[in-house]
Every structure is written in C-alpha cells, then in structure tokens.
Backbone atoms as SQL, in Angstrom:
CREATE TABLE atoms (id INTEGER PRIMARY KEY, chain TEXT, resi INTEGER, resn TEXT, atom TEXT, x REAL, y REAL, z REAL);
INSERT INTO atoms VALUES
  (1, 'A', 1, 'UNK', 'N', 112.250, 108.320, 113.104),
  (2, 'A', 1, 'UNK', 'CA', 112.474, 109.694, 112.830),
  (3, 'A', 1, 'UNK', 'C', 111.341, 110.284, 111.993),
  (4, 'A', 2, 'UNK', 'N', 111.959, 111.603, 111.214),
  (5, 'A', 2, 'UNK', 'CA', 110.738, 112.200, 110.547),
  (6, 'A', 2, 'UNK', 'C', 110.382, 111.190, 109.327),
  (7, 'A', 3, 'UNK', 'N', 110.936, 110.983, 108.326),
  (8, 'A', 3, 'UNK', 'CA', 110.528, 109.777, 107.259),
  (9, 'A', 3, 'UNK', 'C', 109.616, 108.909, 108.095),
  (10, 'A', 4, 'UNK', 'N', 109.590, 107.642, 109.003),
  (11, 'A', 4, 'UNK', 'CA', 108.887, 106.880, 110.023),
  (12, 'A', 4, 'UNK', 'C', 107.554, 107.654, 110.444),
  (13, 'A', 5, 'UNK', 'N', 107.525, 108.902, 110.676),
  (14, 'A', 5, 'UNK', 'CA', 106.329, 109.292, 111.537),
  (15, 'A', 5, 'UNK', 'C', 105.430, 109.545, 109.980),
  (16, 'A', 6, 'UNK', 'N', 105.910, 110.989, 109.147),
  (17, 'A', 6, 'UNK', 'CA', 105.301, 111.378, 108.329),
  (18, 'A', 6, 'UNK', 'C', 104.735, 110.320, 107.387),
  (19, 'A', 7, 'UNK', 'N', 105.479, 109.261, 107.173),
  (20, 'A', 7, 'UNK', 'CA', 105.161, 108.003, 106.190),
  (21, 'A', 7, 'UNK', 'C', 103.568, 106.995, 106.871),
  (22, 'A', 8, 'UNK', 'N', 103.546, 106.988, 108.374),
  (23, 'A', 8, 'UNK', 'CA', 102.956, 106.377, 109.512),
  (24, 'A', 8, 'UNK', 'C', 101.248, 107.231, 109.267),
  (25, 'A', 9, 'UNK', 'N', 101.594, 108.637, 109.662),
  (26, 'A', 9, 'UNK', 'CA', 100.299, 109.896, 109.785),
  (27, 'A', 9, 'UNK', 'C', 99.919, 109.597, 108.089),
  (28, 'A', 10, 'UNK', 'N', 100.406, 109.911, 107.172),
  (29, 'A', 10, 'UNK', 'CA', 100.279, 110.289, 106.002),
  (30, 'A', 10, 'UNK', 'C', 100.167, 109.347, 104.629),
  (31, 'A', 11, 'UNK', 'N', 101.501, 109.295, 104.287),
  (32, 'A', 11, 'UNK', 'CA', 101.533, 108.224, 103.193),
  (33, 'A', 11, 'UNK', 'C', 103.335, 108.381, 102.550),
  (34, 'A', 12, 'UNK', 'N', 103.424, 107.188, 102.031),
  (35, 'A', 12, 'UNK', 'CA', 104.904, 107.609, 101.335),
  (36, 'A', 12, 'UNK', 'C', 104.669, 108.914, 100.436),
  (37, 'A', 13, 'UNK', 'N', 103.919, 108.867, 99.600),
  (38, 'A', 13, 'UNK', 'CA', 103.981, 110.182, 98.458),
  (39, 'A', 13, 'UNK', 'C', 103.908, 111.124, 98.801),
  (40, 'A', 14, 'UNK', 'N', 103.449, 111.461, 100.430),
  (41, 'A', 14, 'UNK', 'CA', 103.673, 112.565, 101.127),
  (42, 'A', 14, 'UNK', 'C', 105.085, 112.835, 101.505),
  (43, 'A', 15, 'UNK', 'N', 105.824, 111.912, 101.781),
  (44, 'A', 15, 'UNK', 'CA', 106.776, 112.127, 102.191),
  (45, 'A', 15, 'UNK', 'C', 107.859, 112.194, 101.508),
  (46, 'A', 16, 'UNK', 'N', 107.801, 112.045, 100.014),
  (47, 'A', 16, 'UNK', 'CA', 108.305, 112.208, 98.723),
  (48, 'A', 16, 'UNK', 'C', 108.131, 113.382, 98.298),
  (49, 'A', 17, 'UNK', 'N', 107.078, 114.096, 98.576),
  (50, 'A', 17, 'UNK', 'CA', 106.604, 115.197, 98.024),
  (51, 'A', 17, 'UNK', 'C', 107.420, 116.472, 99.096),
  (52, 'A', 18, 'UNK', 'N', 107.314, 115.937, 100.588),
  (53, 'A', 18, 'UNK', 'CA', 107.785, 116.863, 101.824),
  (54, 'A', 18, 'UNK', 'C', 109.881, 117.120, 101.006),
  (55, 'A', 19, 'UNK', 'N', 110.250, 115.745, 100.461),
  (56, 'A', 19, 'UNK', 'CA', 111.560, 115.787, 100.437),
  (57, 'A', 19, 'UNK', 'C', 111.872, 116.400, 98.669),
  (58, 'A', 20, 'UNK', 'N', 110.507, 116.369, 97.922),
  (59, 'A', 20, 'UNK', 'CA', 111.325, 117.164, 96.840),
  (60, 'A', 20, 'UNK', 'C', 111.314, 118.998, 97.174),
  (61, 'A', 21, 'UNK', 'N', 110.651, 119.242, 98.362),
  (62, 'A', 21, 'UNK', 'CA', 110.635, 120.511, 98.499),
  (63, 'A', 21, 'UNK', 'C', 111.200, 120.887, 99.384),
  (64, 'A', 22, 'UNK', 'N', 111.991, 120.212, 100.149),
  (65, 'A', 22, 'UNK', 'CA', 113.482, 120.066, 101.157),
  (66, 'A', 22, 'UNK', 'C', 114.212, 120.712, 100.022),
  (67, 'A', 23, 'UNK', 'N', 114.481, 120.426, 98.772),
  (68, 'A', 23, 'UNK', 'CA', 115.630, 120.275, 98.428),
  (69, 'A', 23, 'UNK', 'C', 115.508, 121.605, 97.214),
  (70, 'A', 24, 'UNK', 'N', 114.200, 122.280, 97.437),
  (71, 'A', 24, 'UNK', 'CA', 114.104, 123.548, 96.496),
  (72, 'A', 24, 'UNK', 'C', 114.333, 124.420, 97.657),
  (73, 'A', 25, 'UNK', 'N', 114.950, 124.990, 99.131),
  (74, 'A', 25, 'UNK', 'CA', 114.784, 125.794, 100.172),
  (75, 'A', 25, 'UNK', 'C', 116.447, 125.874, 99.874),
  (76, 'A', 26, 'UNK', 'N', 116.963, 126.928, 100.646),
  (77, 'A', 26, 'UNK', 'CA', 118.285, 127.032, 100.570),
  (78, 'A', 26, 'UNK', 'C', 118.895, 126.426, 101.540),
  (79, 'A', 27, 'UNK', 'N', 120.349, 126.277, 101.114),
  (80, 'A', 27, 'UNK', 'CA', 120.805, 125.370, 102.267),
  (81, 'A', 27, 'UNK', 'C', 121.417, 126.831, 103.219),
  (82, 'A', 28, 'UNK', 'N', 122.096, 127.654, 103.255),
  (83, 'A', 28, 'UNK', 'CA', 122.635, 128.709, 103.976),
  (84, 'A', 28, 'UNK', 'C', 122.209, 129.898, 103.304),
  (85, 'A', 29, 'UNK', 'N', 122.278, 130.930, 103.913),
  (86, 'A', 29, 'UNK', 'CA', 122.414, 132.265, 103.687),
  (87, 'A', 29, 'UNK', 'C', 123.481, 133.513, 104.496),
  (88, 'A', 30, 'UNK', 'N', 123.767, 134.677, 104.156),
  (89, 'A', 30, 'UNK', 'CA', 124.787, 134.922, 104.795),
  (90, 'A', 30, 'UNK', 'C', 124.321, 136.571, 105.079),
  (91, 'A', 31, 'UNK', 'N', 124.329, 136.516, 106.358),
  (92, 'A', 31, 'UNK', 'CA', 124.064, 137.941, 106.920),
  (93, 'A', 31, 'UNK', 'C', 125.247, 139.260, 106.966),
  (94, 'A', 32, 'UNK', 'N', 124.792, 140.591, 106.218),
  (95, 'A', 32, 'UNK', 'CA', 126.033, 141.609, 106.016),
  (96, 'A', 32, 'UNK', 'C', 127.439, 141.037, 105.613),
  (97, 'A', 33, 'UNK', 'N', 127.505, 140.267, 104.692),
  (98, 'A', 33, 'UNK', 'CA', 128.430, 139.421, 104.165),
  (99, 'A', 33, 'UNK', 'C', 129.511, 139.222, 105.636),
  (100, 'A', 34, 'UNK', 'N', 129.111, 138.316, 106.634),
  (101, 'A', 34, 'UNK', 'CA', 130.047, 138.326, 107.533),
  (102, 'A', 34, 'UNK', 'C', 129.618, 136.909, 108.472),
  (103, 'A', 35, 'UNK', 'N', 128.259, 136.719, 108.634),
  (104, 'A', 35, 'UNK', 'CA', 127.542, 135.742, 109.371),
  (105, 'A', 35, 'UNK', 'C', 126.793, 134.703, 108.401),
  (106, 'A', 36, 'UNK', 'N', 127.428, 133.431, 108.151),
  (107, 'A', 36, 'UNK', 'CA', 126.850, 132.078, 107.347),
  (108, 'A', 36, 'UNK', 'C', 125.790, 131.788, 108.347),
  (109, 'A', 37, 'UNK', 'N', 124.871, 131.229, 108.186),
  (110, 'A', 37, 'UNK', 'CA', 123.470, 130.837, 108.733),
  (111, 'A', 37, 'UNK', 'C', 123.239, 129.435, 107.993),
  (112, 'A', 38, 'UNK', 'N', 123.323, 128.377, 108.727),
  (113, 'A', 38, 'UNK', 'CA', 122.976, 127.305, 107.905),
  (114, 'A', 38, 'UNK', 'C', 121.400, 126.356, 108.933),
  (115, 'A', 39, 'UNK', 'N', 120.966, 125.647, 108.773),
  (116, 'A', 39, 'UNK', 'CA', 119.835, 124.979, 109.240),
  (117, 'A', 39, 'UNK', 'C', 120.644, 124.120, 110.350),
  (118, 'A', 40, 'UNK', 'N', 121.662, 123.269, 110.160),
  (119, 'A', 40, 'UNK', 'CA', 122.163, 122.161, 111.065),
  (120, 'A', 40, 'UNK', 'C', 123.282, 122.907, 111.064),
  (121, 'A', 41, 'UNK', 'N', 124.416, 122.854, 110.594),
  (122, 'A', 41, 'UNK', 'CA', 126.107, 123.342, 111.002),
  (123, 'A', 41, 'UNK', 'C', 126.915, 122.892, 110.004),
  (124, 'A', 42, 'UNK', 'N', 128.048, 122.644, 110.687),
  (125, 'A', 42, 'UNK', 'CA', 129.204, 122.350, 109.356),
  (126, 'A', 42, 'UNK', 'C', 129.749, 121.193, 109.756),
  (127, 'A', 43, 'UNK', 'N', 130.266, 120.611, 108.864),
  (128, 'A', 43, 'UNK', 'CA', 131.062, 119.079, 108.628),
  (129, 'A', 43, 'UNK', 'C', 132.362, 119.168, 108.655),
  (130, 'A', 44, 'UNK', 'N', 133.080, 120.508, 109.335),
  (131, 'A', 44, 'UNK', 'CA', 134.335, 120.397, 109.201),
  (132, 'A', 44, 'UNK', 'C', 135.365, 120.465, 108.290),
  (133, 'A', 45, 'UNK', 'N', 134.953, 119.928, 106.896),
  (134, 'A', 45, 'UNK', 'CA', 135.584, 120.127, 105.877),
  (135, 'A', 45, 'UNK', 'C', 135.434, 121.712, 104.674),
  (136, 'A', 46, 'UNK', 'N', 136.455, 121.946, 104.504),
  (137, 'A', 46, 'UNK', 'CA', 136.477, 123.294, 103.879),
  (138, 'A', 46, 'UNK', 'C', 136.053, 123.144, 102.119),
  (139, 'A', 47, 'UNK', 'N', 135.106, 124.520, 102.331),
  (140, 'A', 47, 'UNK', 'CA', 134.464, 124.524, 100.862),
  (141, 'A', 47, 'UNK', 'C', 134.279, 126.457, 101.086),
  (142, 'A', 48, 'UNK', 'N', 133.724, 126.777, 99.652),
  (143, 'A', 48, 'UNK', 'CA', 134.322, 128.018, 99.745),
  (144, 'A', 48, 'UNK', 'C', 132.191, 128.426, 99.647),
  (145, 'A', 49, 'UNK', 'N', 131.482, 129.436, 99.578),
  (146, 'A', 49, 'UNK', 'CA', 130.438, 129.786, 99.264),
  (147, 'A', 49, 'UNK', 'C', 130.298, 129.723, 97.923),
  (148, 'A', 50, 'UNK', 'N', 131.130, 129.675, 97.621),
  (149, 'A', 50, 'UNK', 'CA', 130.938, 129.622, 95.291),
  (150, 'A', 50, 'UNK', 'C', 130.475, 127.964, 95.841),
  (151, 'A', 51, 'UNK', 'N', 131.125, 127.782, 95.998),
  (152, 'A', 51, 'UNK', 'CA', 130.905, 125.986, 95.564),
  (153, 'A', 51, 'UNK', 'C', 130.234, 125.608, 96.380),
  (154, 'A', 52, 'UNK', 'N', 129.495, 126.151, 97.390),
  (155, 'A', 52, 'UNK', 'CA', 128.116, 125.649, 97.905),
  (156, 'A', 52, 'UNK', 'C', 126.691, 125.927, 96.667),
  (157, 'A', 53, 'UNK', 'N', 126.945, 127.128, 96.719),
  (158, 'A', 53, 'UNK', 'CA', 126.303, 128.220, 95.553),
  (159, 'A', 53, 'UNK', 'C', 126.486, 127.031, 94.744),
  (160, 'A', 54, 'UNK', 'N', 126.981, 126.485, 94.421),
  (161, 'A', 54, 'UNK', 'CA', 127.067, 126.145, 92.594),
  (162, 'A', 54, 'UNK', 'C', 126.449, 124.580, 92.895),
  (163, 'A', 55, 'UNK', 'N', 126.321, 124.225, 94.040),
  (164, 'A', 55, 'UNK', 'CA', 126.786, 122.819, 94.110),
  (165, 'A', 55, 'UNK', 'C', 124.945, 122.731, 93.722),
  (166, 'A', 56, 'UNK', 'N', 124.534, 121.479, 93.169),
  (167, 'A', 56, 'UNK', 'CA', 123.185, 121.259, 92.379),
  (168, 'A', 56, 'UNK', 'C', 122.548, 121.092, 94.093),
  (169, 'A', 57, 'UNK', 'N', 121.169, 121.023, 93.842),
  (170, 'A', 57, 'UNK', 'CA', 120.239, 121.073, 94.962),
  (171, 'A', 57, 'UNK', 'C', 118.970, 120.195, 94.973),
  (172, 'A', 58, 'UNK', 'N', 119.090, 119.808, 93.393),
  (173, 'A', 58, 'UNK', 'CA', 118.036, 118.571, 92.845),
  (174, 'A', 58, 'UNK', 'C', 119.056, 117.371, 93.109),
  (175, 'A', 59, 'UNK', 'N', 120.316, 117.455, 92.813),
  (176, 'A', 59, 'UNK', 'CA', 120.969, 116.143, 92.259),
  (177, 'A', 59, 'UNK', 'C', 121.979, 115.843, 94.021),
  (178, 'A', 60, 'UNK', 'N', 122.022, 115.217, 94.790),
  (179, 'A', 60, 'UNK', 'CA', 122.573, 115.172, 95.574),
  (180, 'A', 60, 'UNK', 'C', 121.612, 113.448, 96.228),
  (181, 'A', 61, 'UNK', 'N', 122.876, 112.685, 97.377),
  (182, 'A', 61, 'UNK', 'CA', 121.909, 111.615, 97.805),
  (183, 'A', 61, 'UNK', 'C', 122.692, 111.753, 99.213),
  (184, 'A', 62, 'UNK', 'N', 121.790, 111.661, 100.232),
  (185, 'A', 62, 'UNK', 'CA', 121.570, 111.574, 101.944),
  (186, 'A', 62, 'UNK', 'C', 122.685, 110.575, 101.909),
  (187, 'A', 63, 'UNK', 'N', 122.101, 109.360, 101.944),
  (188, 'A', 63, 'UNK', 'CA', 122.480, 107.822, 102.258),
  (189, 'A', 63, 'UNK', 'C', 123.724, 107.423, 101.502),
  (190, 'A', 64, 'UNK', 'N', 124.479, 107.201, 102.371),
  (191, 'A', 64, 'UNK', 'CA', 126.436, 107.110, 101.107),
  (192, 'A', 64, 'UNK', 'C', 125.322, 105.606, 100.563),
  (193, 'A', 65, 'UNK', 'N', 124.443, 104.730, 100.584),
  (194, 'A', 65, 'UNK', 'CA', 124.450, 103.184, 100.101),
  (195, 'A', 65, 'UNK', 'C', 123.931, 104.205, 98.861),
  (196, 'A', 66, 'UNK', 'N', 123.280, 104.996, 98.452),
  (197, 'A', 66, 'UNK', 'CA', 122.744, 105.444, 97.288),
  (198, 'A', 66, 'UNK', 'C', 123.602, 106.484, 96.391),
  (199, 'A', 67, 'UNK', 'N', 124.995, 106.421, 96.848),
  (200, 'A', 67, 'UNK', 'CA', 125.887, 107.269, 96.334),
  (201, 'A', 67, 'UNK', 'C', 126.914, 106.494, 96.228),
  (202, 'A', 68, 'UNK', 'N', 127.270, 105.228, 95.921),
  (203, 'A', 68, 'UNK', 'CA', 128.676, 104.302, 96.435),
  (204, 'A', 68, 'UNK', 'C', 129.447, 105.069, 94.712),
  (205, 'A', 69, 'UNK', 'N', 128.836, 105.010, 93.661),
  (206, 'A', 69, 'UNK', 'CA', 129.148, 105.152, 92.116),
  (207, 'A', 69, 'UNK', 'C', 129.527, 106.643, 91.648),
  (208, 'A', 70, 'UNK', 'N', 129.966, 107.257, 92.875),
  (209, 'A', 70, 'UNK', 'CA', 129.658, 109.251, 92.673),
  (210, 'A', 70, 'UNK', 'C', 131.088, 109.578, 92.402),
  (211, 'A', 71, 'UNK', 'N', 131.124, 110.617, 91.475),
  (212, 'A', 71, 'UNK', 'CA', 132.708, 111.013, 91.433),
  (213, 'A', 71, 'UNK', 'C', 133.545, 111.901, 92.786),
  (214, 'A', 72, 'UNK', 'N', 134.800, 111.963, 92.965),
  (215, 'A', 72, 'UNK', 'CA', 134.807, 113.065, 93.677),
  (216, 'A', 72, 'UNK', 'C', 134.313, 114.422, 94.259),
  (217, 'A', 73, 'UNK', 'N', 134.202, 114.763, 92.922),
  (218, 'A', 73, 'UNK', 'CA', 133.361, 116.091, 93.042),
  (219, 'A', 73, 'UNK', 'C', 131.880, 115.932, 93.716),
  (220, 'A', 74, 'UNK', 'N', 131.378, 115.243, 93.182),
  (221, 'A', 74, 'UNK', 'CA', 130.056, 114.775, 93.699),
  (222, 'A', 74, 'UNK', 'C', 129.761, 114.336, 95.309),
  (223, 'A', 75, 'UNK', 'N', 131.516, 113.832, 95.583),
  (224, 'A', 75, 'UNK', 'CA', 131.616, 113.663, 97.249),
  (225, 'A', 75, 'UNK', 'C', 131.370, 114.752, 97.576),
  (226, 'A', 76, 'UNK', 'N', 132.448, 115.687, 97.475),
  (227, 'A', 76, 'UNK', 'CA', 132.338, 116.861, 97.527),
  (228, 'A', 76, 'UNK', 'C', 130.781, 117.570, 98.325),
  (229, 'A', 77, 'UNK', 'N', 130.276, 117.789, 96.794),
  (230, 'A', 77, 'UNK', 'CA', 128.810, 118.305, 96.858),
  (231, 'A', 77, 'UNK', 'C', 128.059, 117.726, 98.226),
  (232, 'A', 78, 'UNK', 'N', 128.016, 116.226, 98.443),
  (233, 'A', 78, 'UNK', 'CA', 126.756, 115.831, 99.145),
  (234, 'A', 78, 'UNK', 'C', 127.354, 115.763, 100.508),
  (235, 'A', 79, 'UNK', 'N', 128.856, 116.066, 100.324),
  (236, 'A', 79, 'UNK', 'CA', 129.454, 116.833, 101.898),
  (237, 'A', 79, 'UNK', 'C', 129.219, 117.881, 102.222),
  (238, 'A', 80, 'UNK', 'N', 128.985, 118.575, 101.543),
  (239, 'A', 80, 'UNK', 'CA', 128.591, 120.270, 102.137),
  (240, 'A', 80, 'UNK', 'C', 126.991, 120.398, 102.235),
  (241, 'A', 81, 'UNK', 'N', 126.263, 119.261, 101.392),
  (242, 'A', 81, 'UNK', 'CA', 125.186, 119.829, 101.556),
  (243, 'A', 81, 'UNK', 'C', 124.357, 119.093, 102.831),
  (244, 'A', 82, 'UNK', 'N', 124.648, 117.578, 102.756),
  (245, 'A', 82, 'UNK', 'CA', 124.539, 117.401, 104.199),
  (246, 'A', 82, 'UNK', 'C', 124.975, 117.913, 105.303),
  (247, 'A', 83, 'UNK', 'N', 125.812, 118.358, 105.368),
  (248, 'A', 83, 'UNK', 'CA', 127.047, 118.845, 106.361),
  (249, 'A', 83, 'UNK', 'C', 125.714, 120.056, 107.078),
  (250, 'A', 84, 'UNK', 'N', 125.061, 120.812, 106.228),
  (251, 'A', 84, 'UNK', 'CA', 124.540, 121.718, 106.271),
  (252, 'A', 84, 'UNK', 'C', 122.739, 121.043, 106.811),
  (253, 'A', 85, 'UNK', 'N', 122.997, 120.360, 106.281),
  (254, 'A', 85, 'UNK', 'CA', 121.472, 119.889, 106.993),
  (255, 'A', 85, 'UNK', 'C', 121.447, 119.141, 108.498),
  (256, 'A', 86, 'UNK', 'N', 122.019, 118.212, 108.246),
  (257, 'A', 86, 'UNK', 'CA', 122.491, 117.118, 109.113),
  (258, 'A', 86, 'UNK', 'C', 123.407, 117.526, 110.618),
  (259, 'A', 87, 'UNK', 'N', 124.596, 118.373, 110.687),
  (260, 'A', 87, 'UNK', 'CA', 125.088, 118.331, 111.668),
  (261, 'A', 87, 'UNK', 'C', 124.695, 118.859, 112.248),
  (262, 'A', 88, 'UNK', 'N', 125.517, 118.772, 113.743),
  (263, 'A', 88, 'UNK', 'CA', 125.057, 119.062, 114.709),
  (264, 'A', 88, 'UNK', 'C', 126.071, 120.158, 116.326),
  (265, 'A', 89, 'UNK', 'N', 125.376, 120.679, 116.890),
  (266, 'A', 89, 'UNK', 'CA', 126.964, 121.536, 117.997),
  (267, 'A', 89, 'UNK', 'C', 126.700, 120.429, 118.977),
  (268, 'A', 90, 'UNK', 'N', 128.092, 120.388, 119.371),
  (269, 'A', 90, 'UNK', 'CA', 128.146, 119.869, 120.777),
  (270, 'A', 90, 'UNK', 'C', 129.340, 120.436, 121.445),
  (271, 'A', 91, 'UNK', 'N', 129.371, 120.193, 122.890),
  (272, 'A', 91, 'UNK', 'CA', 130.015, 121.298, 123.993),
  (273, 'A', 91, 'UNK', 'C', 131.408, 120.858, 124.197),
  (274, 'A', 92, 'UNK', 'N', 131.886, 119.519, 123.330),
  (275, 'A', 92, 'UNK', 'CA', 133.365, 119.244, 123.785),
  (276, 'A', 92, 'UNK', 'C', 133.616, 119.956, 122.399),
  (277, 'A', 93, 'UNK', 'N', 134.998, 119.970, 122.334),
  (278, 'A', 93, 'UNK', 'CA', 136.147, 120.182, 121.424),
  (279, 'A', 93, 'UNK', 'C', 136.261, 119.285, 120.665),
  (280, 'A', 94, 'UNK', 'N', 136.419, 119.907, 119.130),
  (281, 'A', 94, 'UNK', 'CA', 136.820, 118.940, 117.851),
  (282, 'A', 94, 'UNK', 'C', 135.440, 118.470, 117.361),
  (283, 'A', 95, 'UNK', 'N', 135.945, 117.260, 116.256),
  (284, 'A', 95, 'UNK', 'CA', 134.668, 117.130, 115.015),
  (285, 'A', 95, 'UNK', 'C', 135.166, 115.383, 115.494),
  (286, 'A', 96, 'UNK', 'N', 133.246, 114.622, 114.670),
  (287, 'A', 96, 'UNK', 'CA', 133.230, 113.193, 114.989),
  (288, 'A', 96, 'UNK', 'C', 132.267, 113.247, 114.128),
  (289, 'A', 97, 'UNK', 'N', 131.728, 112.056, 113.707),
  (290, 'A', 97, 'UNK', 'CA', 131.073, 111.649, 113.030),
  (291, 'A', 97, 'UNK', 'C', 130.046, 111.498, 113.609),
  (292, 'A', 98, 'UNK', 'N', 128.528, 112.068, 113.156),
  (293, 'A', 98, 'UNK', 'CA', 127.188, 112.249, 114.030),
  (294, 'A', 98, 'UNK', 'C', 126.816, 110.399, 113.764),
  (295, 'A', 99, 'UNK', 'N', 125.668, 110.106, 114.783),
  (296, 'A', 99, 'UNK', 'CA', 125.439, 109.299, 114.979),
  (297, 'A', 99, 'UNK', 'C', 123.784, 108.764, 114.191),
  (298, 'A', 100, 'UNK', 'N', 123.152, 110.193, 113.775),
  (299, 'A', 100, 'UNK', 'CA', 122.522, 109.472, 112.457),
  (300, 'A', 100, 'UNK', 'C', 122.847, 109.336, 111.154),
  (301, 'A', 101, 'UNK', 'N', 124.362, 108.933, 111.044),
  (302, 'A', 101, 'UNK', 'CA', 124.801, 108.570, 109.643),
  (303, 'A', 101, 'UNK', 'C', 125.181, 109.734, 108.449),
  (304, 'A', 102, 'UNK', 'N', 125.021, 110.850, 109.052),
  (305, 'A', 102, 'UNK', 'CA', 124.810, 111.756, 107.872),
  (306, 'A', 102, 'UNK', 'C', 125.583, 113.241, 108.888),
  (307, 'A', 103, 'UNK', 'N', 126.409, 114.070, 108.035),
  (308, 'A', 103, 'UNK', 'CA', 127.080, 115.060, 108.650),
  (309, 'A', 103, 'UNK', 'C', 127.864, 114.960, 109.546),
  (310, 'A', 104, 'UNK', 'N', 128.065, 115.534, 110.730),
  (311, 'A', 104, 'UNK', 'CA', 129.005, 115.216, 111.950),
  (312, 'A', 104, 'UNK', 'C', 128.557, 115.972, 113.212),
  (313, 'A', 105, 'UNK', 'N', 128.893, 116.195, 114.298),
  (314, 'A', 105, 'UNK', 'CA', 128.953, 116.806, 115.522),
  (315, 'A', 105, 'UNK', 'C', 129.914, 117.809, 115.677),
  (316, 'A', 106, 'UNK', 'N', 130.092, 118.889, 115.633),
  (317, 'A', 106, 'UNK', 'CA', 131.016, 119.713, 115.957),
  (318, 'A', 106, 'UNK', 'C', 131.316, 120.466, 117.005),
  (319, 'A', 107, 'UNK', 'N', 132.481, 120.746, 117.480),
  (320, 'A', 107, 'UNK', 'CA', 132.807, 121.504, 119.223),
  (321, 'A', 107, 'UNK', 'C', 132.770, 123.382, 118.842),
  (322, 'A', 108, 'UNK', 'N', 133.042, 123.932, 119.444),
  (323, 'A', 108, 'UNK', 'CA', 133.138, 125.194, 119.392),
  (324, 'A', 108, 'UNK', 'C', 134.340, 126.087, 118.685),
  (325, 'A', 109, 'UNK', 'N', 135.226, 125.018, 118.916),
  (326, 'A', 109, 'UNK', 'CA', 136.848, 125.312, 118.452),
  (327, 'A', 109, 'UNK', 'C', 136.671, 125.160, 116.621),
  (328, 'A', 110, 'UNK', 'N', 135.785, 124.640, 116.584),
  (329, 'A', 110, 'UNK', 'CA', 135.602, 123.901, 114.828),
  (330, 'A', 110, 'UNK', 'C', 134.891, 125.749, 114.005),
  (331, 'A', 111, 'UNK', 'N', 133.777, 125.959, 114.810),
  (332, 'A', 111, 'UNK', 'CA', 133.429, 127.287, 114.434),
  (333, 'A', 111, 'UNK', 'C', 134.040, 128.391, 114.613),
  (334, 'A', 112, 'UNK', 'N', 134.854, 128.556, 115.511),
  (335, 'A', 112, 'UNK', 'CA', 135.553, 129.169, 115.404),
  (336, 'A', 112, 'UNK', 'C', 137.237, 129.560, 113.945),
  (337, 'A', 113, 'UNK', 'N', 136.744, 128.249, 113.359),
  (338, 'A', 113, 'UNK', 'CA', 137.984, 128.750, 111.965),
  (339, 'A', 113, 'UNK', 'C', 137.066, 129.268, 110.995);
C-alpha cells in the first residue's frame, strides 16, 4: 500500500512526516449545515459532530495492536476517526468489516440514516 511504496521511493522519515500531516487536515466538513463530507465514509456507529469536533487529531492509533491499553472513550475516538478515513461504499446492503483492517464497508441503506 501507500506506507510500502512511499517508504520504497523515499525513506521512512518521509513517511512519518507524510502521516504527521495526515493528521493536522480535517477529518469531515459539513456543507449548508445539511451535507457531512468525509474523505472515506462512515463506520456505522453513531457519534454526534461535537464529538467528532472534540475528538483529538494528534492523539489517536490506526492499528487496534497499538491501541490494545485505550479507554472506552478513546475506542470511541479512533472509531470515528478511522471510520472517516478508512471506510469504504459498497453496492449491497448493510455494514461489514473492511478488509484492510481499519473502518468498514458500507451499503446504501447505512447512509441513508
């Protein structure tokens, strides 16, 4: 994937440097307060815009092996914010767990709540 290539062309500290500035960009924005805009999609699980808003943007980890010690809340957080990077649409119905480890796959019926 991208880590593998950019690390390959470049160097790790490049690719350290590409991911501390991943994480200064916003994760959503919201058009005429009516249309959420996110980069990847949603994870299915309900969170409100305060608590995306609030949720930290430095402090969060991708990989559950680097998060096993996190409180709830902290689940929380690195569910919405992956959720937002990571997932993905697909054309059946309902939510599954995506297949690079991180966020989920979602159907049409899911965006629609």
């Amino acid at each position: 994937g991208f880590a593998k290539e950019c690390k390959q062309k470049y160097s790790k500290s490049v690719f350290n440097m590409v991911c501390k500035v991943f994480r200064c960009l916003p994760i959503t924005t919201v058009i005429n307060d009516k249309i959420m805009v996110l980069h990847a999609g949603i994870d299915g699980k309900d969170f409100s815009l305060e608590e995306l808003d609030k949720a930290s943007r430095t402090n969060w980890e991708l990989h559950p092996h680097h998060a096993q010690k996190i409180t709830p809340e902290e689940k929380k957080r690195n569910s919405m914010i992956t959720g937002g990077l990571w997932s993905d649409p697909r054309c059946k119905k309902g939510l599954c767990a995506s297949e690079r480890g991180a966020g989920s796959e979602f159907g049409p019926d899911v965006c629609k709540k």
